[in-house]
Gaussian input, Z-matrix of N, CA and C with variables (Angstrom, degrees):
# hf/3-21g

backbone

0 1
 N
 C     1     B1
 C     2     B2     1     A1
 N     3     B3     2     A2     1     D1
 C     4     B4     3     A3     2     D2
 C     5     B5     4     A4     3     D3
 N     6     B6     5     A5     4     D4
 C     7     B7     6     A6     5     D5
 C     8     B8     7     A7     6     D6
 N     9     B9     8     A8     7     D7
 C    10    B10     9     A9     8     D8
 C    11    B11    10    A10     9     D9
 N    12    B12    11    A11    10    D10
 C    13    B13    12    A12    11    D11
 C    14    B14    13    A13    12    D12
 N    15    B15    14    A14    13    D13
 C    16    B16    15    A15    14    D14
 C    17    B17    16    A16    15    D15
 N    18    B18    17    A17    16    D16
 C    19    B19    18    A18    17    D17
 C    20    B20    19    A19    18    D18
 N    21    B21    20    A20    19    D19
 C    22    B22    21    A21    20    D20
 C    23    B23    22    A22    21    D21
 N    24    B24    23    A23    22    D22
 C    25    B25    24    A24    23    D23
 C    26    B26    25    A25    24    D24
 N    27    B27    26    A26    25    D25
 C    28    B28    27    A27    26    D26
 C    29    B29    28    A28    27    D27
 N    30    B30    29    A29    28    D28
 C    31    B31    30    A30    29    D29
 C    32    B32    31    A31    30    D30
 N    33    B33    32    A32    31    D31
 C    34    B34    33    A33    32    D32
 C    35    B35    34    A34    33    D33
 N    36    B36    35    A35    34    D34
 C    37    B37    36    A36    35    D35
 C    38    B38    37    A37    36    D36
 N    39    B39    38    A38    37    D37
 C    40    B40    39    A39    38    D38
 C    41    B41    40    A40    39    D39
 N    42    B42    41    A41    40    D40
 C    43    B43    42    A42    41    D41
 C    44    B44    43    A43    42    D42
 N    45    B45    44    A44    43    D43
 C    46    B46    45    A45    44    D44
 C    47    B47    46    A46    45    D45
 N    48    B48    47    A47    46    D46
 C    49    B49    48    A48    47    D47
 C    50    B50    49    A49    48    D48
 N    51    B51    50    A50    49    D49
 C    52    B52    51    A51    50    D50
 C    53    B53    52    A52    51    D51
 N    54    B54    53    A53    52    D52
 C    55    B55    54    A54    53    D53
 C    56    B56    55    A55    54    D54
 N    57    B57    56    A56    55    D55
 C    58    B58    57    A57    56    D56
 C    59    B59    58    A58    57    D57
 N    60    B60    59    A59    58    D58
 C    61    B61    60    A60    59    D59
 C    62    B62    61    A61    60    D60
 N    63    B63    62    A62    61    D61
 C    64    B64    63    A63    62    D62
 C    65    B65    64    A64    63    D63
 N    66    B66    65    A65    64    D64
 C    67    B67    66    A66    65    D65
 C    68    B68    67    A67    66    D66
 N    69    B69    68    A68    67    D67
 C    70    B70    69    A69    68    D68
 C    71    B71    70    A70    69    D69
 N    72    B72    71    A71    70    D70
 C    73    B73    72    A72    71    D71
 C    74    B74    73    A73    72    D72
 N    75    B75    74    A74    73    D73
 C    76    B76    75    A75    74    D74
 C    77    B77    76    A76    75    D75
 N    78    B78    77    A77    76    D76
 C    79    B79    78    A78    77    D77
 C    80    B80    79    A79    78    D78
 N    81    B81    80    A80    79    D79
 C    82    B82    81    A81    80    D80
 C    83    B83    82    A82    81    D81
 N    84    B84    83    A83    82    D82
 C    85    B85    84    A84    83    D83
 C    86    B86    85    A85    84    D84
 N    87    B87    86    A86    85    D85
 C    88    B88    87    A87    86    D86
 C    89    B89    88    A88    87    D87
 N    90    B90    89    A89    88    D88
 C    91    B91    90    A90    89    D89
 C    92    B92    91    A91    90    D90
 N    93    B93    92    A92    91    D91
 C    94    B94    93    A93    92    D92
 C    95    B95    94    A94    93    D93
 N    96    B96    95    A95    94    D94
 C    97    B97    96    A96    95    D95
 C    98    B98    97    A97    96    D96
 N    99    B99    98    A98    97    D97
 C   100   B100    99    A99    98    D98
 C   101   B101   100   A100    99    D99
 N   102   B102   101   A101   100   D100
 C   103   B103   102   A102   101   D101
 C   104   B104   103   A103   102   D102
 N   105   B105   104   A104   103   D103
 C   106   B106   105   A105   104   D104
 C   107   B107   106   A106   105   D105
 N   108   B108   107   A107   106   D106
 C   109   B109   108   A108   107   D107
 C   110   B110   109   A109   108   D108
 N   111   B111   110   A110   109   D109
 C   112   B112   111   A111   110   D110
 C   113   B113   112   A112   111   D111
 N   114   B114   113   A113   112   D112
 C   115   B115   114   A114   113   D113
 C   116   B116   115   A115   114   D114
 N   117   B117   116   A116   115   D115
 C   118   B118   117   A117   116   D116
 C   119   B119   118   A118   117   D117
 N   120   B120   119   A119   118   D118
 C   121   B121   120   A120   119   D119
 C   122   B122   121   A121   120   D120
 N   123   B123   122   A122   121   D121
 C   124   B124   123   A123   122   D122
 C   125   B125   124   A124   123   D123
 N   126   B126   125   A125   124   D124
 C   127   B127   126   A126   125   D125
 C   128   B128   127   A127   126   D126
 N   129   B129   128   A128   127   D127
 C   130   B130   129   A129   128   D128
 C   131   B131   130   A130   129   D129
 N   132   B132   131   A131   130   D130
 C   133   B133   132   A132   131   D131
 C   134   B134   133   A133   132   D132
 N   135   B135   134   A134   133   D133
 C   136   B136   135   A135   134   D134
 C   137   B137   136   A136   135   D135
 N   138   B138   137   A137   136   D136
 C   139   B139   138   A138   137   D137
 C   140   B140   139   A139   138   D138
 N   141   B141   140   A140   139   D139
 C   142   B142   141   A141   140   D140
 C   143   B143   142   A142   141   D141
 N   144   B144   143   A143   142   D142
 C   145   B145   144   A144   143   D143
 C   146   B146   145   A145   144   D144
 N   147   B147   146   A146   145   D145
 C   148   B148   147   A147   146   D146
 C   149   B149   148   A148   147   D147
 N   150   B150   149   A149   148   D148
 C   151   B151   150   A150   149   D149
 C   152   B152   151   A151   150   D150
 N   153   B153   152   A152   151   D151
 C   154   B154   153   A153   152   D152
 C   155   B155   154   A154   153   D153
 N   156   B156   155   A155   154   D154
 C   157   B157   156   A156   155   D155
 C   158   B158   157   A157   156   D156
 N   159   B159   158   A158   157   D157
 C   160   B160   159   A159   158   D158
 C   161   B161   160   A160   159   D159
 N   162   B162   161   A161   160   D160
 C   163   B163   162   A162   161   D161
 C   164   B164   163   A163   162   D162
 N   165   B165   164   A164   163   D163
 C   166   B166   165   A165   164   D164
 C   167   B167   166   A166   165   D165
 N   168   B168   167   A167   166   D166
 C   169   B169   168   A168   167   D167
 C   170   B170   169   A169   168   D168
 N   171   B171   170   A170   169   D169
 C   172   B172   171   A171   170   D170
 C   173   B173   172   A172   171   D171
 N   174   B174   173   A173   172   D172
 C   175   B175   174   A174   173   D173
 C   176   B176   175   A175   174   D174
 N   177   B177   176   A176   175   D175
 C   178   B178   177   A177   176   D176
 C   179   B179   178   A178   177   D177
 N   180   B180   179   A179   178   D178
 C   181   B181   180   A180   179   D179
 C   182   B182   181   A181   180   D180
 N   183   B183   182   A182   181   D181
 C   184   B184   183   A183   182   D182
 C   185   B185   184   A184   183   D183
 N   186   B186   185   A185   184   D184
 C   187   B187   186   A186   185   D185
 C   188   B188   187   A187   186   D186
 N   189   B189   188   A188   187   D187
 C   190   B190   189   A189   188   D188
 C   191   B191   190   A190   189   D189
 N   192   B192   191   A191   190   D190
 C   193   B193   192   A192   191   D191
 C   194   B194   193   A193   192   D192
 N   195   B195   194   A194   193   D193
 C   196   B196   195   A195   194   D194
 C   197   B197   196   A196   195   D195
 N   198   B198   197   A197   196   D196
 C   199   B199   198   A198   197   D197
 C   200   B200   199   A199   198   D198
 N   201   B201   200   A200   199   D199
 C   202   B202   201   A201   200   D200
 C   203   B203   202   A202   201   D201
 N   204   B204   203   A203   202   D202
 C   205   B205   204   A204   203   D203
 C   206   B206   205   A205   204   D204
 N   207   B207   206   A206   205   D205
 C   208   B208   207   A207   206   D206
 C   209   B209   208   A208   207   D207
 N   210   B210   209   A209   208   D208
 C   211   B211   210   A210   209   D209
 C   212   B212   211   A211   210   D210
 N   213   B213   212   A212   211   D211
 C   214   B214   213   A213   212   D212
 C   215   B215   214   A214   213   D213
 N   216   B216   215   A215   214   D214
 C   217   B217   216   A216   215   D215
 C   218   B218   217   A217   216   D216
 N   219   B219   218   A218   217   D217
 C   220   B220   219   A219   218   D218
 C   221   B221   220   A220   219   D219
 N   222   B222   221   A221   220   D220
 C   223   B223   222   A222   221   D221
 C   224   B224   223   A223   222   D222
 N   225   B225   224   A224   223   D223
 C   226   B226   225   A225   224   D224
 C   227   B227   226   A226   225   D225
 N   228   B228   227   A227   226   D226
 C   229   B229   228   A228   227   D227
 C   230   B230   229   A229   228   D228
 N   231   B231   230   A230   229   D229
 C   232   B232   231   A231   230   D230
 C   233   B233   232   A232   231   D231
 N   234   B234   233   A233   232   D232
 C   235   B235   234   A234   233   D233
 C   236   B236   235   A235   234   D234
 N   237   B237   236   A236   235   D235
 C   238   B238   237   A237   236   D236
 C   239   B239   238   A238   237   D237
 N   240   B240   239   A239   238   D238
 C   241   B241   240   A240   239   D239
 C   242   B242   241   A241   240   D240
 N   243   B243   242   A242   241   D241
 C   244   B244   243   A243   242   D242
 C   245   B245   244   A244   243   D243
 N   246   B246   245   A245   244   D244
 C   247   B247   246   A246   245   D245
 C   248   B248   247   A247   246   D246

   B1=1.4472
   B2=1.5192
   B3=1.2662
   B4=1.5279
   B5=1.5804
   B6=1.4777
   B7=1.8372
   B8=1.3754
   B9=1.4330
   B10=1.3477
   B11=1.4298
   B12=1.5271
   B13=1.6943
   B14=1.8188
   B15=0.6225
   B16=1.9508
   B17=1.4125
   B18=1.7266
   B19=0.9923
   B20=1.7583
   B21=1.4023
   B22=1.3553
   B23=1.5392
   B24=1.3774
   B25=1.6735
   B26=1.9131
   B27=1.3450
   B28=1.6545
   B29=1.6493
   B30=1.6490
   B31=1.7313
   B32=1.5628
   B33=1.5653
   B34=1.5535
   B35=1.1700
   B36=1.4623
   B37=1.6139
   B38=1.7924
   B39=0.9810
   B40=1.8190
   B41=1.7231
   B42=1.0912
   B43=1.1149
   B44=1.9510
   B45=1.7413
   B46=1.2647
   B47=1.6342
   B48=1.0921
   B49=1.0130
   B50=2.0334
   B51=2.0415
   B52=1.8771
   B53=1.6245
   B54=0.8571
   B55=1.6904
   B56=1.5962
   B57=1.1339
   B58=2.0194
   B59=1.8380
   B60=1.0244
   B61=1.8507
   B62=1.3614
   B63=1.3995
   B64=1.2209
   B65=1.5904
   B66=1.6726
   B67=1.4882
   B68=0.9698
   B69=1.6886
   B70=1.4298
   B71=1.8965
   B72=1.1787
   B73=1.3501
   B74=1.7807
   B75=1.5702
   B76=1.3430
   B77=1.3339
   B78=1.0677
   B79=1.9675
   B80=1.5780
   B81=1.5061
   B82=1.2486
   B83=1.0058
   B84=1.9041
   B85=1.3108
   B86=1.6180
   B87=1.4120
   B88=1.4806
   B89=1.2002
   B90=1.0903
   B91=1.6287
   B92=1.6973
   B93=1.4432
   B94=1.7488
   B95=1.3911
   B96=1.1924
   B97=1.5465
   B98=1.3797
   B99=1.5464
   B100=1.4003
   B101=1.4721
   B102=1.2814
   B103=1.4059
   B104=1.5928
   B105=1.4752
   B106=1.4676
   B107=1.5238
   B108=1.6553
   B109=1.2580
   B110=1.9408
   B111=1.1610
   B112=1.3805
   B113=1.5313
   B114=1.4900
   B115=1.4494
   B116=1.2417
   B117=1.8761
   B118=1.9005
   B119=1.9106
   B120=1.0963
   B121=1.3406
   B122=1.7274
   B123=1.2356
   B124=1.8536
   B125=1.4871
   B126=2.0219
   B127=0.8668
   B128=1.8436
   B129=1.4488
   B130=1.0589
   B131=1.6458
   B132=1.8114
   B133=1.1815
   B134=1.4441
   B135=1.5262
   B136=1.5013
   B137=1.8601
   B138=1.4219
   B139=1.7271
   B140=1.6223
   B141=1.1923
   B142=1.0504
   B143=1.7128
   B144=1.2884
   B145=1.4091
   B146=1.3649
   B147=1.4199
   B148=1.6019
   B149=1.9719
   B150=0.9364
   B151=1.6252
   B152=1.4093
   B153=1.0712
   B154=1.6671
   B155=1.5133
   B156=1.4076
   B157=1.4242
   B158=1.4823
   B159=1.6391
   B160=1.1381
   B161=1.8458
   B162=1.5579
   B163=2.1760
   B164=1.5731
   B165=1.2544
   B166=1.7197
   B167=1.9368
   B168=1.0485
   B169=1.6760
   B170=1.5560
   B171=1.3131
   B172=1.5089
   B173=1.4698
   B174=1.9420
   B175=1.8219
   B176=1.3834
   B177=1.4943
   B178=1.3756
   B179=1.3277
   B180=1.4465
   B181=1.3711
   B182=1.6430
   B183=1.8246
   B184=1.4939
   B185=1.4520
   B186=1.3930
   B187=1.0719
   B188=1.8482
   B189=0.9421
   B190=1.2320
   B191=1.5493
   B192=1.8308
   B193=1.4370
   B194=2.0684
   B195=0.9165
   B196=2.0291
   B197=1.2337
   B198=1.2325
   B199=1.4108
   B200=1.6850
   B201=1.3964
   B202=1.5181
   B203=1.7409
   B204=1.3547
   B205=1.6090
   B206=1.6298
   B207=1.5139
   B208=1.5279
   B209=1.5697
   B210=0.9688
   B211=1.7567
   B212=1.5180
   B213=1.7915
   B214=1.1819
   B215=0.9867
   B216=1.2067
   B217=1.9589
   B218=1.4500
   B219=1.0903
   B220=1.5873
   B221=1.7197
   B222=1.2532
   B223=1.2435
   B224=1.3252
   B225=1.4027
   B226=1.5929
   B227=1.8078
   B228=1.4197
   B229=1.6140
   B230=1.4137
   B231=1.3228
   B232=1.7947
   B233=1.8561
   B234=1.2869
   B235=1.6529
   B236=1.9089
   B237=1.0738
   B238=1.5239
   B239=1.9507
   B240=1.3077
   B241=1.3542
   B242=1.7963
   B243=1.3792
   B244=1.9027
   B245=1.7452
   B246=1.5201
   B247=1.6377
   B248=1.3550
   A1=111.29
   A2=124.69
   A3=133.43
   A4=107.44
   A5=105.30
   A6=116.08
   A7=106.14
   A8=144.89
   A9=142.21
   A10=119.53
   A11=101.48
   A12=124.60
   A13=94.39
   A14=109.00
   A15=106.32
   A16=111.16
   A17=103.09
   A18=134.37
   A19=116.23
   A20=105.32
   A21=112.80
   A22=118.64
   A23=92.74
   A24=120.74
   A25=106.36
   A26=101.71
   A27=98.31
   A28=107.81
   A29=114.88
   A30=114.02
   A31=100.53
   A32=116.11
   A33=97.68
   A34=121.37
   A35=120.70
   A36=138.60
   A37=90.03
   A38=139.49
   A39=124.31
   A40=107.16
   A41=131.78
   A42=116.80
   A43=114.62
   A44=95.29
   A45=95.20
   A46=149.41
   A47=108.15
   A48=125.06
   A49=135.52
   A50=75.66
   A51=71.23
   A52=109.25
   A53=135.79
   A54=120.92
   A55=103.78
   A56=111.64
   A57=99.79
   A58=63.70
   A59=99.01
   A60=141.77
   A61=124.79
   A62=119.11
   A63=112.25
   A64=111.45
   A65=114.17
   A66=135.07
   A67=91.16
   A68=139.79
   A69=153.09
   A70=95.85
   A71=85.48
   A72=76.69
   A73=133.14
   A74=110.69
   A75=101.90
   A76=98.92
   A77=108.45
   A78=127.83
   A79=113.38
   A80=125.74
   A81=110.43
   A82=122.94
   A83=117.38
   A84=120.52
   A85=129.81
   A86=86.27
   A87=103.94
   A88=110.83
   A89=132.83
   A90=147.70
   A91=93.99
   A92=110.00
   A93=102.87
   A94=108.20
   A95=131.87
   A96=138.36
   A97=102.30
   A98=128.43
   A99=118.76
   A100=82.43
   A101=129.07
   A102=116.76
   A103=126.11
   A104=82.79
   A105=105.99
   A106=136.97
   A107=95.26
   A108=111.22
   A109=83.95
   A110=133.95
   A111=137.97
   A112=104.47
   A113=137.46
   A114=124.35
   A115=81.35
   A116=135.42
   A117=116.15
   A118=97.15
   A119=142.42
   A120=131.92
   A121=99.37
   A122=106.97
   A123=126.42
   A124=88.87
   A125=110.70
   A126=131.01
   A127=126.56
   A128=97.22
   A129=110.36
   A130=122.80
   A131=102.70
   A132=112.50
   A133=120.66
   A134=130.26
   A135=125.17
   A136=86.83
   A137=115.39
   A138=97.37
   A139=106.20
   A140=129.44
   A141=117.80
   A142=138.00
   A143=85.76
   A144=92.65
   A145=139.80
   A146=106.77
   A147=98.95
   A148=80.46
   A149=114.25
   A150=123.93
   A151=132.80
   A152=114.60
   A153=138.23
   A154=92.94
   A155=139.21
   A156=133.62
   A157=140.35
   A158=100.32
   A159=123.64
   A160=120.48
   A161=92.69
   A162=108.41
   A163=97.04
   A164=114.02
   A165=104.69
   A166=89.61
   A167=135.02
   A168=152.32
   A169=97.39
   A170=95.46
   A171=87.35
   A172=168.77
   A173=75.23
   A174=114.70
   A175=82.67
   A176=121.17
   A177=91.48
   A178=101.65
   A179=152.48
   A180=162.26
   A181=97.67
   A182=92.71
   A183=82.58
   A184=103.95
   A185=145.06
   A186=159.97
   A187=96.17
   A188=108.54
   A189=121.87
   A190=121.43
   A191=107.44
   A192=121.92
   A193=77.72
   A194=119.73
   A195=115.40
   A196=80.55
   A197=167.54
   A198=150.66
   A199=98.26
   A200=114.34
   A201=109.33
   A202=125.32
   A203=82.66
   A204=109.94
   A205=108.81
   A206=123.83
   A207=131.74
   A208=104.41
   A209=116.50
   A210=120.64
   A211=109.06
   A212=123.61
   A213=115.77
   A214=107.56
   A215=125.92
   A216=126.53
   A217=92.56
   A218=148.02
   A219=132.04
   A220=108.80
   A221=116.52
   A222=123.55
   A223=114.73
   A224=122.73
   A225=116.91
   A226=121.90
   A227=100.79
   A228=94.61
   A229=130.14
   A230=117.08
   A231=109.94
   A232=74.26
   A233=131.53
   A234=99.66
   A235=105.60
   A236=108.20
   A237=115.09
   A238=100.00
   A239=126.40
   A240=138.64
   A241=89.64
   A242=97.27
   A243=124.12
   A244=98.50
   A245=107.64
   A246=108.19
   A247=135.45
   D1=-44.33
   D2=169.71
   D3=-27.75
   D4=-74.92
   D5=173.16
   D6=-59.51
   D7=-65.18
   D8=-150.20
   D9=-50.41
   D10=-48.19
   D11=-166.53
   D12=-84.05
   D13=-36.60
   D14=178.98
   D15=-58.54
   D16=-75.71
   D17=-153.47
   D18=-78.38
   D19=-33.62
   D20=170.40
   D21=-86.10
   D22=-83.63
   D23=-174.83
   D24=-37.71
   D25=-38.76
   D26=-158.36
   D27=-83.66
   D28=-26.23
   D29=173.01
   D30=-74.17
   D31=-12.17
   D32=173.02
   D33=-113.95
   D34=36.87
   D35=150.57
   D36=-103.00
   D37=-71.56
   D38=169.86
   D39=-15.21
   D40=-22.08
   D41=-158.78
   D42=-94.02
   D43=-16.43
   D44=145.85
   D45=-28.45
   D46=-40.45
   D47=164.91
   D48=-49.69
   D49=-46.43
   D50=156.44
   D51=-87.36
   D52=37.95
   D53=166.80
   D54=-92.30
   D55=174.00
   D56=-162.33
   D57=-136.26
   D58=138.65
   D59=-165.79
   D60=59.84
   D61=21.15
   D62=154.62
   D63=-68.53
   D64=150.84
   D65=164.75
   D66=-45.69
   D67=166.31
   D68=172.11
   D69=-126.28
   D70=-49.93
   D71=-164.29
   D72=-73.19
   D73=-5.98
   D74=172.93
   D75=-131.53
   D76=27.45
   D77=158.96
   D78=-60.52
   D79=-51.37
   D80=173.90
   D81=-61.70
   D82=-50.44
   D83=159.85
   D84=-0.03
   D85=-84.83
   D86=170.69
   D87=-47.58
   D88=-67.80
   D89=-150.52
   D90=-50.21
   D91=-46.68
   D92=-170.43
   D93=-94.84
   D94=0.10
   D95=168.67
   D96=-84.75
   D97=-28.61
   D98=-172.06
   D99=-96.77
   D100=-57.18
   D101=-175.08
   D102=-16.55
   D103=-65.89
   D104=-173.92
   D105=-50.40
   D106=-27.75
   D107=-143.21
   D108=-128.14
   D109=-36.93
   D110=162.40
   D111=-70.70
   D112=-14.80
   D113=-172.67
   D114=-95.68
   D115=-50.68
   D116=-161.10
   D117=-69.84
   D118=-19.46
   D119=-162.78
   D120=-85.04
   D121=-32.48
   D122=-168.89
   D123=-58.17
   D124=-83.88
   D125=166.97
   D126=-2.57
   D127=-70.60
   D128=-162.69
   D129=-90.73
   D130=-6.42
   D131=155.81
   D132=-94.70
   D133=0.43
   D134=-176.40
   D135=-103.09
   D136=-33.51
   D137=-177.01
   D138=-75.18
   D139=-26.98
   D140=153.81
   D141=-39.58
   D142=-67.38
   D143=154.23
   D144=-31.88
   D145=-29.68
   D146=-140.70
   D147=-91.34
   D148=153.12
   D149=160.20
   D150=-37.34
   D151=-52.50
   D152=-170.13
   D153=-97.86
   D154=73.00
   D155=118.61
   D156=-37.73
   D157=54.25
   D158=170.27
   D159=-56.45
   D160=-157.02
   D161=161.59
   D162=-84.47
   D163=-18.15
   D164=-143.15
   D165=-91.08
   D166=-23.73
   D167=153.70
   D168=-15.40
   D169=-90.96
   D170=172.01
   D171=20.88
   D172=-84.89
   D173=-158.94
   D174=-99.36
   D175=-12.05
   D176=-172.73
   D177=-112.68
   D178=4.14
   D179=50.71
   D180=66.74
   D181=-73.02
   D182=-159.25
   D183=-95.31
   D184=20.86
   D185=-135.65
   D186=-144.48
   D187=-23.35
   D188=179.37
   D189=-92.31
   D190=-35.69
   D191=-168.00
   D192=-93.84
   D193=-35.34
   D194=-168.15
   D195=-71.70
   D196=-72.42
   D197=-116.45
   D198=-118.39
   D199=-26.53
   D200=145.49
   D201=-29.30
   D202=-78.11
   D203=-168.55
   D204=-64.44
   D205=-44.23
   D206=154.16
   D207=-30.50
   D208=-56.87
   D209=-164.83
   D210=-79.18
   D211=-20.79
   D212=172.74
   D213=-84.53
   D214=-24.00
   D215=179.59
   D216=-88.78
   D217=-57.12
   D218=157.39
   D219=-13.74
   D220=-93.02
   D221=-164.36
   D222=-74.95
   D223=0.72
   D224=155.30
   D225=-90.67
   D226=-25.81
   D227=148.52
   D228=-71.99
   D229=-7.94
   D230=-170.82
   D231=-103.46
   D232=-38.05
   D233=-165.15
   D234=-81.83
   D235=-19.57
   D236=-177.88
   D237=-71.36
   D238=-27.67
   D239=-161.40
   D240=-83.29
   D241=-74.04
   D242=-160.89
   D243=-50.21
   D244=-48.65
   D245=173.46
   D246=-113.99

């Protein structure tokens, strides 16, 4: 879940952008408030989940929200670039 929800799911909320009448302008906004806030609930219900409530829970917690947040500054330079 750490990689999936970053790395997949979040360049295909960016993809808004090609739809012809979406708002542009309080689209990023949104985009990193849902980001943000749908990757710690994702996150924090699959480490829950997971069986083994180990140290490693955590590290991968926050390893999950850094490669989150990498991918919103990723994909807010390619939509700030492309439009």
């Amino acid at each position: 879940m750490a990689y999936l929800i970053p790395l997949i799911l979040l360049p295909l909320s960016f993809m808004l952008y090609y739809i012809p009448g979406v708002i542009r302008p309080w689209l990023l906004p949104r985009l990193w408030l849902a980001g943000i806030i749908g990757g710690h609930f994702v996150l924090n219900k699959a480490l829950i989940a997971h069986s083994e409530q180990g140290p490693g829970v955590g590290t991968a917690y926050m390893m999950g929200m850094i490669i989150l947040f990498i991918a919103l500054v990723g994909c807010t330079i390619w939509a700030v670039i492309k439009f």
